[in-house]
C-alpha positions as a printed Julia matrix, in Angstrom:
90×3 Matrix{Float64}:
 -18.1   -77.02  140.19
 -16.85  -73.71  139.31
 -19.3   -70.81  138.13
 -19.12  -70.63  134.33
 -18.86  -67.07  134.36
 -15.57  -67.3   137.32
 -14.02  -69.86  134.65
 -14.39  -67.63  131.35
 -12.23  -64.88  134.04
  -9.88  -67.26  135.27
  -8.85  -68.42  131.99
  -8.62  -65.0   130.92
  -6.15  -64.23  133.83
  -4.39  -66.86  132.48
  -3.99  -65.72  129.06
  -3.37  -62.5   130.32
  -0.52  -63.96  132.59
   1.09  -65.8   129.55
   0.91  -62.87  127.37
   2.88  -60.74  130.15
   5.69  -63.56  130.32
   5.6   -63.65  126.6
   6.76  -59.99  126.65
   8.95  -60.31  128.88
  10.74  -62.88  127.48
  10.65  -61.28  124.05
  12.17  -58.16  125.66
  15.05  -60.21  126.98
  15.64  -61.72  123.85
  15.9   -58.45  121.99
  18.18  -56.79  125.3
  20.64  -59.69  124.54
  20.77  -59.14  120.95
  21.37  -55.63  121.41
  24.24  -56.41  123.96
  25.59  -59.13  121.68
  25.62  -56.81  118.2
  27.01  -53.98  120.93
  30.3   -55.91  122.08
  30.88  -57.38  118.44
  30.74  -53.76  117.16
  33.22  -52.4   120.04
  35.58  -55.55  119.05
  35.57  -54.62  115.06
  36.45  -51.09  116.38
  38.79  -51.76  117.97
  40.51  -54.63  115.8
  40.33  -51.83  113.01
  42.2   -49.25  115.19
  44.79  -51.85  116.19
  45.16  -52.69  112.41
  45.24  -48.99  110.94
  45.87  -47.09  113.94
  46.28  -43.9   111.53
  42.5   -44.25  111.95
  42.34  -43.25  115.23
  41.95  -39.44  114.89
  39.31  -39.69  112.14
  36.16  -38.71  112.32
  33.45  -41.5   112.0
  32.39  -40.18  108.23
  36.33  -40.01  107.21
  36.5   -44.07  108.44
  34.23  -44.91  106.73
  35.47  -43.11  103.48
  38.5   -44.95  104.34
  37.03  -48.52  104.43
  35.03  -47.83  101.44
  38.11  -46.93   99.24
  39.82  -49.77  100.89
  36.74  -52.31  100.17
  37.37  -51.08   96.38
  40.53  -52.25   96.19
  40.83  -54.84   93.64
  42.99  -57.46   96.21
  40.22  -56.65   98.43
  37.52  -57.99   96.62
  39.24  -60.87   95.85
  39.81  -61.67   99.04
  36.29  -60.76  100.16
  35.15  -63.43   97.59
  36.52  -66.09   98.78
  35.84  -68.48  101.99
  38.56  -68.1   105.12
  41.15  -71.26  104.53
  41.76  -71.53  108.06
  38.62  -72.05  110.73
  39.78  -68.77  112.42
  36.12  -66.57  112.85
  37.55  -63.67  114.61
């Protein structure tokens, strides 16, 4: 039988062991989250230049000046109330 003492330190190994992988699979998590919002972002930008290419030389605050006024736009809200008809998500 094992020495009490030996025990109480190989069960903390073990904790610490778990704690490690714990990390390490938190820090994947959160990698692949970034690199998920990071390509959706990239897509939007470039859907948005392909829509309003006249955005293209803007600078980032005059884009989003842009979208703003455009998000104000009375059609625009309307439309941004209501659910998409079609199942088309991007």
């Amino acid at each position: 039988m094992e020495n009490p003492k030996d025990e109480v330190q190989a069960v903390q190994e073990k904790i610490r062991q778990l704690e490690n992988r714990q990390k390490i699979l938190l820090n994947k998590k959160s990698d692949a989250e970034r690199k998920e919002r990071t390509h959706r972002l990239i897509e939007r930008g470039a859907i948005l230049e392909s829509v309003f290419p006249s955005v293209i030389p803007l600078s980032n605050e005059e884009v989003k000046t842009f979208l703003s006024n455009v998000s104000q736009l009375p059609e625009v809200r309307k439309l941004l109330k209501t659910e998409p008809k079609t199942g088309d998500a991007g």
